[in-house]
N, CA, C and O atoms as CSV, one atom per row, in Angstrom:
chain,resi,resn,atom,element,x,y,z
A,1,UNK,N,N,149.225,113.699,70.983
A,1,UNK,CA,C,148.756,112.338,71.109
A,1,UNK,C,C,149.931,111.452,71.521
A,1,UNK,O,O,151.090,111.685,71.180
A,2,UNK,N,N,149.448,110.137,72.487
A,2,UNK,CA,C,150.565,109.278,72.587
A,2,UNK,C,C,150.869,108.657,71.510
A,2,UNK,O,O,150.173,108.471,70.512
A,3,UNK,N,N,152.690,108.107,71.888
A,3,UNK,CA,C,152.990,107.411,70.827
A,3,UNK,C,C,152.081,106.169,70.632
A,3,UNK,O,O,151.686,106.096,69.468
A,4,UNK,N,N,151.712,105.341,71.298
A,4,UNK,CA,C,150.625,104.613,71.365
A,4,UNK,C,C,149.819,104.764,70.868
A,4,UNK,O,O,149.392,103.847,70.165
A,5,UNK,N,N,149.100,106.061,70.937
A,5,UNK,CA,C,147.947,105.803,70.376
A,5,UNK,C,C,148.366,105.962,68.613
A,5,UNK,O,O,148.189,105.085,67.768
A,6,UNK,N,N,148.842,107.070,68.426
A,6,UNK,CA,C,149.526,106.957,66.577
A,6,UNK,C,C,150.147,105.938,66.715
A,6,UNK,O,O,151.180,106.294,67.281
A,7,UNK,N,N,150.184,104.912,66.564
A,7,UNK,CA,C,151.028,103.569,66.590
A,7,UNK,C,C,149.416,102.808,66.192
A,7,UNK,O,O,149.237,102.228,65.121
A,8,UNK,N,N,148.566,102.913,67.033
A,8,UNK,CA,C,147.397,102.009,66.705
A,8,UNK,C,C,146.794,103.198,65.333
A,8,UNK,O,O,146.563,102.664,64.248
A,9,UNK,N,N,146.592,104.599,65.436
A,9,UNK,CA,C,146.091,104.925,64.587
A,9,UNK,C,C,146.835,104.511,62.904
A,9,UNK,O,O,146.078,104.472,61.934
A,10,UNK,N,N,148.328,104.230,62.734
A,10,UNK,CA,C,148.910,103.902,62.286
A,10,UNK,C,C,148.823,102.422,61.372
A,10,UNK,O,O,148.880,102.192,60.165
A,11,UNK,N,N,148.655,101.549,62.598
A,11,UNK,CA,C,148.523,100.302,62.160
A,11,UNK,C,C,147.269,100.297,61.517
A,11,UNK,O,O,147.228,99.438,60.637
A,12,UNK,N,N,145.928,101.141,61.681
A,12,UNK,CA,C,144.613,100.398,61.529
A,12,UNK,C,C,144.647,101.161,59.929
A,12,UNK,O,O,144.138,100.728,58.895
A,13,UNK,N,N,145.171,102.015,60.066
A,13,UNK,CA,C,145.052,102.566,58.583
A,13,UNK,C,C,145.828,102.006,57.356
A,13,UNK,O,O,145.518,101.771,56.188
A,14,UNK,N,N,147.216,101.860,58.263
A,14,UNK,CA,C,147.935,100.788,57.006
A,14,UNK,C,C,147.564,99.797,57.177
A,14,UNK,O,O,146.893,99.779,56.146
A,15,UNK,N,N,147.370,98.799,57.627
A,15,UNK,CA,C,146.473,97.476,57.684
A,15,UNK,C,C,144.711,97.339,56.615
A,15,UNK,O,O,144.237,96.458,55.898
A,16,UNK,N,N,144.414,98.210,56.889
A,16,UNK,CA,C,142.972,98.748,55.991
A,16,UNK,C,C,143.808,99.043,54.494
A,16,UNK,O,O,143.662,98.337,53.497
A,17,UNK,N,N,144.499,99.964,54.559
A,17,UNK,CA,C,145.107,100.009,52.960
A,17,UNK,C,C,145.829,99.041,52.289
A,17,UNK,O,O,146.019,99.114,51.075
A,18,UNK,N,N,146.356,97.903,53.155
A,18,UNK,CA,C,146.867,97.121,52.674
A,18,UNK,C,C,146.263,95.734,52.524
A,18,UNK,O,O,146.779,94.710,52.075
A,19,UNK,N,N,145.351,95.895,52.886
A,19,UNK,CA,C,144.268,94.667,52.401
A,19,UNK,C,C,143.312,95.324,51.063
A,19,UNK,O,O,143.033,94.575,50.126
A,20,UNK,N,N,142.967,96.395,51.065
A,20,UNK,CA,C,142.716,97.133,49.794
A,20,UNK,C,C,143.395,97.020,49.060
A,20,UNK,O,O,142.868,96.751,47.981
A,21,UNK,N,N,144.610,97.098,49.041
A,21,UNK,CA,C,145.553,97.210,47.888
A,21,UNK,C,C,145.619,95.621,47.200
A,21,UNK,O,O,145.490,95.302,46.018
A,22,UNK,N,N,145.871,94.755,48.414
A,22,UNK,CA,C,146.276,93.202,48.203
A,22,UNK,C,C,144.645,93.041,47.067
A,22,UNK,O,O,144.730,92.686,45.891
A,23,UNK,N,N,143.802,93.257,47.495
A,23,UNK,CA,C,142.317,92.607,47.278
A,23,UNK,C,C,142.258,93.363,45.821
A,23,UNK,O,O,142.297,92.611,44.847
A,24,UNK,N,N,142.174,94.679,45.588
A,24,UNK,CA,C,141.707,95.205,44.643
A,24,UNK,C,C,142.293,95.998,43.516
A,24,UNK,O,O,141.762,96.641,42.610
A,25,UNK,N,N,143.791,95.721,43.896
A,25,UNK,CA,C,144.846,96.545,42.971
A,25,UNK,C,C,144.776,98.011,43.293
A,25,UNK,O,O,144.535,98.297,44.466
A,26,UNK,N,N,144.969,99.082,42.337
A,26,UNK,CA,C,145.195,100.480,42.528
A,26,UNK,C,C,143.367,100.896,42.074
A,26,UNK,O,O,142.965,102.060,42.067
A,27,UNK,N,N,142.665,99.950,41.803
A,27,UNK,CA,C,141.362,99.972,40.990
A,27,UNK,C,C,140.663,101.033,41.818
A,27,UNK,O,O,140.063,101.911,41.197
A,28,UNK,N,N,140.667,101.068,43.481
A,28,UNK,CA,C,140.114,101.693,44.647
A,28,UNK,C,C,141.144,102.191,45.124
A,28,UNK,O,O,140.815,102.002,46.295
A,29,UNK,N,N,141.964,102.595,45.192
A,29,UNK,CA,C,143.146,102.990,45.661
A,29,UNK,C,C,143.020,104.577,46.314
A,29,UNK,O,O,143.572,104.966,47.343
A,30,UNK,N,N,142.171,105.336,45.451
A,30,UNK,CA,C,141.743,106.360,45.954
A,30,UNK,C,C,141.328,106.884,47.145
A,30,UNK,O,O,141.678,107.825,47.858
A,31,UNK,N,N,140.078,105.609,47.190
A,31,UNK,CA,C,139.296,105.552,48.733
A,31,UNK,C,C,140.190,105.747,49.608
A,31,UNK,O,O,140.143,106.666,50.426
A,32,UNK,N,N,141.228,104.780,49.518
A,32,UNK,CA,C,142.340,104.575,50.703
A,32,UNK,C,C,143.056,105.532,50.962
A,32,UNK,O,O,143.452,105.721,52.113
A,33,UNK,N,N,143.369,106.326,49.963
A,33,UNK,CA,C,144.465,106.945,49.827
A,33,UNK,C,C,145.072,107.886,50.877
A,33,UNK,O,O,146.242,107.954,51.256
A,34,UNK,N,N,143.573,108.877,51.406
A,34,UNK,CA,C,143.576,109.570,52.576
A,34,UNK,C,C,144.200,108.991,53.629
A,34,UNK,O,O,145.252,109.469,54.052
A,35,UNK,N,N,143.548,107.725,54.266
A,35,UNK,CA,C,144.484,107.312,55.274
A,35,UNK,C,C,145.506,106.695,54.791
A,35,UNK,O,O,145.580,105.821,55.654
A,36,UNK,N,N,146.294,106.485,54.131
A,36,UNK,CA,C,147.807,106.042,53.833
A,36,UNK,C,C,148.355,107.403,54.328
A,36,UNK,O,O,149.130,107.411,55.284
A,37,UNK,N,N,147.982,108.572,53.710
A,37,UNK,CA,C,148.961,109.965,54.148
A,37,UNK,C,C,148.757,110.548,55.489
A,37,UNK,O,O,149.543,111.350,55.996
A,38,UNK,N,N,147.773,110.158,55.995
A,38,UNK,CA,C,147.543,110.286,57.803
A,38,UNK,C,C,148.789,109.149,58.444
A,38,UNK,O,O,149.581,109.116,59.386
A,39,UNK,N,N,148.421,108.358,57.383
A,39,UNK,CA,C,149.837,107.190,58.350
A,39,UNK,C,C,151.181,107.986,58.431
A,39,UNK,O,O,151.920,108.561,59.230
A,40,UNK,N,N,151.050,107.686,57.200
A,40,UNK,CA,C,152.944,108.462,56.582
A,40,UNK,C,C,152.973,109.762,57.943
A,40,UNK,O,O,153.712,109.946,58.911
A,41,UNK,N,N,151.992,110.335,57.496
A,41,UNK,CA,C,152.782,111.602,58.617
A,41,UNK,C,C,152.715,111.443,60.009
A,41,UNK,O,O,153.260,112.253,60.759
A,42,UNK,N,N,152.336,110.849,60.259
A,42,UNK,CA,C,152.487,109.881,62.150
A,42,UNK,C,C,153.376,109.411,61.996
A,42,UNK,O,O,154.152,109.761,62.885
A,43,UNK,N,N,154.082,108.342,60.939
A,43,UNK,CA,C,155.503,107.724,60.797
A,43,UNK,C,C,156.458,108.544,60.899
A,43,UNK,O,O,157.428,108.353,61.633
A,44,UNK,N,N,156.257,109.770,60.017
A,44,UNK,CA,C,157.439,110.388,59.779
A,44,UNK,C,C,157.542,111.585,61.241
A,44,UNK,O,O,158.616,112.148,61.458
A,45,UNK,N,N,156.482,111.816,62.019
A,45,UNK,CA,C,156.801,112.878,63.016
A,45,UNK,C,C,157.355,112.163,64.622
A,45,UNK,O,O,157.196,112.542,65.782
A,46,UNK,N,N,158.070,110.954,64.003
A,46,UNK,CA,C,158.426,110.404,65.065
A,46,UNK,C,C,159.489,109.402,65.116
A,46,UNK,O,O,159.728,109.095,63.948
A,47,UNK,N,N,160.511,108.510,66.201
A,47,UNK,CA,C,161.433,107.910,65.662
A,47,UNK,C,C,160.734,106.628,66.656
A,47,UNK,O,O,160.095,106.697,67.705
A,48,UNK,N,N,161.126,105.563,65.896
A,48,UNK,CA,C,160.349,103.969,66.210
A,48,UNK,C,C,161.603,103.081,66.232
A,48,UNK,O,O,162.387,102.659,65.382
A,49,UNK,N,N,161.451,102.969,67.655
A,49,UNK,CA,C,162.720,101.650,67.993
A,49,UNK,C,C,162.109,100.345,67.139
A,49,UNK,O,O,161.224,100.299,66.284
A,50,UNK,N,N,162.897,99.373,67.691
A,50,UNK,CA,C,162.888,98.112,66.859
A,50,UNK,C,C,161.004,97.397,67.296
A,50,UNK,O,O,160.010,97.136,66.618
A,51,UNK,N,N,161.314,97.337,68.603
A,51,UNK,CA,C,159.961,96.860,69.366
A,51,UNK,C,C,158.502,97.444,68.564
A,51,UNK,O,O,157.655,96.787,67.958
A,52,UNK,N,N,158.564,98.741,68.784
A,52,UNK,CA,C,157.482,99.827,67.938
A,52,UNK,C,C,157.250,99.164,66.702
A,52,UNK,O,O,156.097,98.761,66.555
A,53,UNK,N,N,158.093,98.935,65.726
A,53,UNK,CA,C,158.194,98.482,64.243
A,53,UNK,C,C,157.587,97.246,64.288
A,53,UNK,O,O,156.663,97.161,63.479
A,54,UNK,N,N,157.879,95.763,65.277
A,54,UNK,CA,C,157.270,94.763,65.668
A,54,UNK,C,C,156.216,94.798,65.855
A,54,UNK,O,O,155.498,94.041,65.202
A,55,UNK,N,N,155.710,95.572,66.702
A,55,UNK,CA,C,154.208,95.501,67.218
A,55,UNK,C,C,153.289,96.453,65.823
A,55,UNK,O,O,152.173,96.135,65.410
A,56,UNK,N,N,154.121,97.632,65.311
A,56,UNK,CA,C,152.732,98.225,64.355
A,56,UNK,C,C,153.243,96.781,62.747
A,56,UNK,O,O,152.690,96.919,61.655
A,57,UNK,N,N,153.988,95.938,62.910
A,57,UNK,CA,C,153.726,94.917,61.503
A,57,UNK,C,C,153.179,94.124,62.198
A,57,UNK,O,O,152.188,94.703,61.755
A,58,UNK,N,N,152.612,92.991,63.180
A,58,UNK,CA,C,152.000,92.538,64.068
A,58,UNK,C,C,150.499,92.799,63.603
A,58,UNK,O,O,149.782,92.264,62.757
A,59,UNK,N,N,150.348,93.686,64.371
A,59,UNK,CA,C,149.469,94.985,64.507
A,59,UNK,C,C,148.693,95.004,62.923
A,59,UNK,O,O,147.467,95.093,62.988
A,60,UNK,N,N,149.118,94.950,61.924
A,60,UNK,CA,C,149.091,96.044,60.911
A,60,UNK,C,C,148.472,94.698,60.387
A,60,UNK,O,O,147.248,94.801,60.313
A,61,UNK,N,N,149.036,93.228,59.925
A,61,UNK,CA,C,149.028,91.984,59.515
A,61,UNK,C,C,147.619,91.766,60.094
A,61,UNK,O,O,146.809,91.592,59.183
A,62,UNK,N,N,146.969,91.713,61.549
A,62,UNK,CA,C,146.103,91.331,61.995
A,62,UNK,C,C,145.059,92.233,61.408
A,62,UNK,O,O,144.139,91.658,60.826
A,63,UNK,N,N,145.035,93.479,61.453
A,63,UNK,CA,C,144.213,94.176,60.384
A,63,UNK,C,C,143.641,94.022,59.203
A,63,UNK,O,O,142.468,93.976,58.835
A,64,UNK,N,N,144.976,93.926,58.507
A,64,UNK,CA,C,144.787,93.324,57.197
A,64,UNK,C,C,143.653,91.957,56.833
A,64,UNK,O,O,142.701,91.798,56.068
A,65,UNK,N,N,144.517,90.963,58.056
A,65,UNK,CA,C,143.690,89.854,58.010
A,65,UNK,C,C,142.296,89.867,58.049
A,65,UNK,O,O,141.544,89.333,57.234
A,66,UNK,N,N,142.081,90.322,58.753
A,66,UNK,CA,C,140.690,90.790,59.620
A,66,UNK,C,C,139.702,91.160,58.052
A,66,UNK,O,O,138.788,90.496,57.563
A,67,UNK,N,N,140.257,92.331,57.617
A,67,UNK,CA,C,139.504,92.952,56.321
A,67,UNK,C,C,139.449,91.946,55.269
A,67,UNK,O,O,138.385,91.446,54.903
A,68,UNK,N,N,140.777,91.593,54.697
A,68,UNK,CA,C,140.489,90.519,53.779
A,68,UNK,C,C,139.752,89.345,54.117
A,68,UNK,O,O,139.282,88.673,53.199
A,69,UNK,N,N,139.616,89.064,55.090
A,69,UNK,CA,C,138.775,87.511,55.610
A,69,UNK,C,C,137.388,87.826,55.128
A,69,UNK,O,O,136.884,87.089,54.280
A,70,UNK,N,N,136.554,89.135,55.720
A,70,UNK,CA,C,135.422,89.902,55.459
A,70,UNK,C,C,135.072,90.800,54.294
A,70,UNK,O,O,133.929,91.257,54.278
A,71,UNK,N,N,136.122,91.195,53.059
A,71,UNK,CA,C,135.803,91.037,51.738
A,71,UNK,C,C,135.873,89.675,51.119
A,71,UNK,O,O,135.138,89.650,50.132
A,72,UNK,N,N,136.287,88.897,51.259
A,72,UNK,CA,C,136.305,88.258,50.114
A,72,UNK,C,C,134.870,87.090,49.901
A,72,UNK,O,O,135.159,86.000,49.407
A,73,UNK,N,N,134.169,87.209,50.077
A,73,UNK,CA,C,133.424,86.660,50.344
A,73,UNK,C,C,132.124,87.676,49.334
A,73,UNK,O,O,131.248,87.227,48.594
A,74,UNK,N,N,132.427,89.075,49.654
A,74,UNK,CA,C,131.960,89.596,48.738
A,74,UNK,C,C,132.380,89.897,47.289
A,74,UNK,O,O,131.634,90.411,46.455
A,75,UNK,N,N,133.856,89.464,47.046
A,75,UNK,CA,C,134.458,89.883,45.735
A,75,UNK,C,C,134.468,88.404,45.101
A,75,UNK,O,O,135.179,88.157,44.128
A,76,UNK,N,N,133.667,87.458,45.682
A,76,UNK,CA,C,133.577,85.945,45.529
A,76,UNK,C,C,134.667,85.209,45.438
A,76,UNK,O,O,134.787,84.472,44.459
A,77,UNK,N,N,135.498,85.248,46.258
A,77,UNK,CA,C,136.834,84.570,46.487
A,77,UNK,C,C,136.823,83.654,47.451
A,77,UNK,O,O,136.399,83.866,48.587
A,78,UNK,N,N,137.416,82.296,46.936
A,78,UNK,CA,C,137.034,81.435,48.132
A,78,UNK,C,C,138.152,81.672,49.543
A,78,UNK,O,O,139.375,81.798,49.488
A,79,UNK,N,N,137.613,81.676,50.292
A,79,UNK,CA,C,138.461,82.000,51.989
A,79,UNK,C,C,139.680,81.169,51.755
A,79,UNK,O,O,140.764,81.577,52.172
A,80,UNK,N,N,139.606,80.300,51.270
A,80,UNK,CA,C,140.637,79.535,50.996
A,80,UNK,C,C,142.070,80.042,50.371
A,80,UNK,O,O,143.114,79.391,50.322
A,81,UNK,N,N,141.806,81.552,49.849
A,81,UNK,CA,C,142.857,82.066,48.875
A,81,UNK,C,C,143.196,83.072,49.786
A,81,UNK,O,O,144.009,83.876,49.330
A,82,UNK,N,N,142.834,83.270,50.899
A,82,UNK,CA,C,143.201,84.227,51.689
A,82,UNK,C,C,145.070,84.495,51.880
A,82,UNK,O,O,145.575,85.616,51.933
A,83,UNK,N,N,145.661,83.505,51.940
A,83,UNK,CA,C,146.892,83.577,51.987
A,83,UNK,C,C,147.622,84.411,51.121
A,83,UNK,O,O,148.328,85.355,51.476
A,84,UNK,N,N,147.382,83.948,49.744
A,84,UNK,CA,C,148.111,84.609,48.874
A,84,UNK,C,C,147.657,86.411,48.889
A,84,UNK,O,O,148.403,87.258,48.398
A,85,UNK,N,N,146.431,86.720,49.489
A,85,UNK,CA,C,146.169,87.858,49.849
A,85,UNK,C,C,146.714,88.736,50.889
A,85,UNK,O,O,146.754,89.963,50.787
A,86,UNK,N,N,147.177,87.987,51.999
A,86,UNK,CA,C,147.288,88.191,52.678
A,86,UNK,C,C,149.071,88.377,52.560
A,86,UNK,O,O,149.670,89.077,53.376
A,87,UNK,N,N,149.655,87.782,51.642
A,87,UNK,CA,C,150.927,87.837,51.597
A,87,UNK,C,C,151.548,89.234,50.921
A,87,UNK,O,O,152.619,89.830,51.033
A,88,UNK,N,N,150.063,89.490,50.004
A,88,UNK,CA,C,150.412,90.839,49.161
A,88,UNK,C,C,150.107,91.625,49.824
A,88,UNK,O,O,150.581,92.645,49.322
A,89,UNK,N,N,149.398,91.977,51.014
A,89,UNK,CA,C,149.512,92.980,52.630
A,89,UNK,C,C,150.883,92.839,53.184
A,89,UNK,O,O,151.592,93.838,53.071
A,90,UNK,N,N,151.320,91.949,53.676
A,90,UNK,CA,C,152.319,91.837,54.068
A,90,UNK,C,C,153.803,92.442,53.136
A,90,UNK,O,O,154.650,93.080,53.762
A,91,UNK,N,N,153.886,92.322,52.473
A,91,UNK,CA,C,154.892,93.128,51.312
A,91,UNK,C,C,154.229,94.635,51.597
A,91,UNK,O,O,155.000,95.571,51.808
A,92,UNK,N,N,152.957,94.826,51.600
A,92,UNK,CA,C,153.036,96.193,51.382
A,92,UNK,C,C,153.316,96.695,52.302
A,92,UNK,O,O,153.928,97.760,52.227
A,93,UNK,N,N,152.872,95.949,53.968
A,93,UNK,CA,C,153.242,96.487,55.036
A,93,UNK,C,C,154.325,96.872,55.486
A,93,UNK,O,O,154.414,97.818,56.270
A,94,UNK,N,N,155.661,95.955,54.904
A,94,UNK,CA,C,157.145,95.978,54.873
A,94,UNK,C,C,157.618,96.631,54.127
A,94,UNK,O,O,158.835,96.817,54.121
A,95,UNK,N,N,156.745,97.217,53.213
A,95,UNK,CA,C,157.514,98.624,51.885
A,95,UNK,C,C,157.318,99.432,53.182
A,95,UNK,O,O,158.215,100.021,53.785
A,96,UNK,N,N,156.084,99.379,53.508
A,96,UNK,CA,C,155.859,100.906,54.759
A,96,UNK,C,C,156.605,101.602,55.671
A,96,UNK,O,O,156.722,102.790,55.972
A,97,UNK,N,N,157.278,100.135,56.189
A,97,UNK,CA,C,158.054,100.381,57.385
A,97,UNK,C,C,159.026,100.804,56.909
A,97,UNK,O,O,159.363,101.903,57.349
A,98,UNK,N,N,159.888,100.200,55.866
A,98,UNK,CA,C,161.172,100.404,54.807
A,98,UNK,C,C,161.436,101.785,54.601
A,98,UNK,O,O,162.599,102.186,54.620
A,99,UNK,N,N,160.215,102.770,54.350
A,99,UNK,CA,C,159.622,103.760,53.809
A,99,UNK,C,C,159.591,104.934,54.725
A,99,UNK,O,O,160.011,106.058,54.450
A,100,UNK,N,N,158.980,104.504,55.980
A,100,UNK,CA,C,158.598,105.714,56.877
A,100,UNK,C,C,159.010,105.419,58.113
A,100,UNK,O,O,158.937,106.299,58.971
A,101,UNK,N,N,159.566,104.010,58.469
A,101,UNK,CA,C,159.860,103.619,60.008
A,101,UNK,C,C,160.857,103.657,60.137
A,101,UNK,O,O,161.221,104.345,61.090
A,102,UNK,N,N,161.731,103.111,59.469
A,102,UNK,CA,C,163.086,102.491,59.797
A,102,UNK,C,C,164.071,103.889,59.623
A,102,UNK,O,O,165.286,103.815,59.810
């Protein structure tokens, strides 16, 4: 596969787990869990310049966003709190990279 394309398969999975995680703690963590280790091993079977790392946290943030905008509404959270949700994606997204990119 292109690097491209594991780069998007990458982002959509950590982006999805990391709005899970932000939204629901380790409570569901399970569900996710599968694709977190599909990520990891696309991260790790490859080396990611600086640009790559930009575009899959980019990438990964808009995901996130995307999901949390469209739960919360069901976990009755006003849209309004999206930020602080969205900030606890973002930390997790930057453990990721910390973790498996850099």
């Amino acid at each position: 596969m292109s690097k491209r394309k594991d780069l998007q398969r990458m982002y959509n999975f950590v982006g999805n787990y990391a709005a899970h995680f932000a939204l629901y703690g380790s409570e569901r963590e399970r569900e996710a869990m599968v694709y977190l280790e599909q990520a990891e091993d696309i991260a790790r079977s490859r080396s990611w310049n600086q640009y790559d790392i930009a575009e899959f946290k980019r990438q990964a943030l808009r995901r996130a966003e995307s999901e949390i905008k469209r739960r919360l509404p069901r976990i009755r959270v006003d849209v309004r709190e999206k930020n602080q949700y969205l900030k606890k994606a973002e930390n997790y997204i930057d453990g990721f990279i910390a973790k498996n990119m850099a």
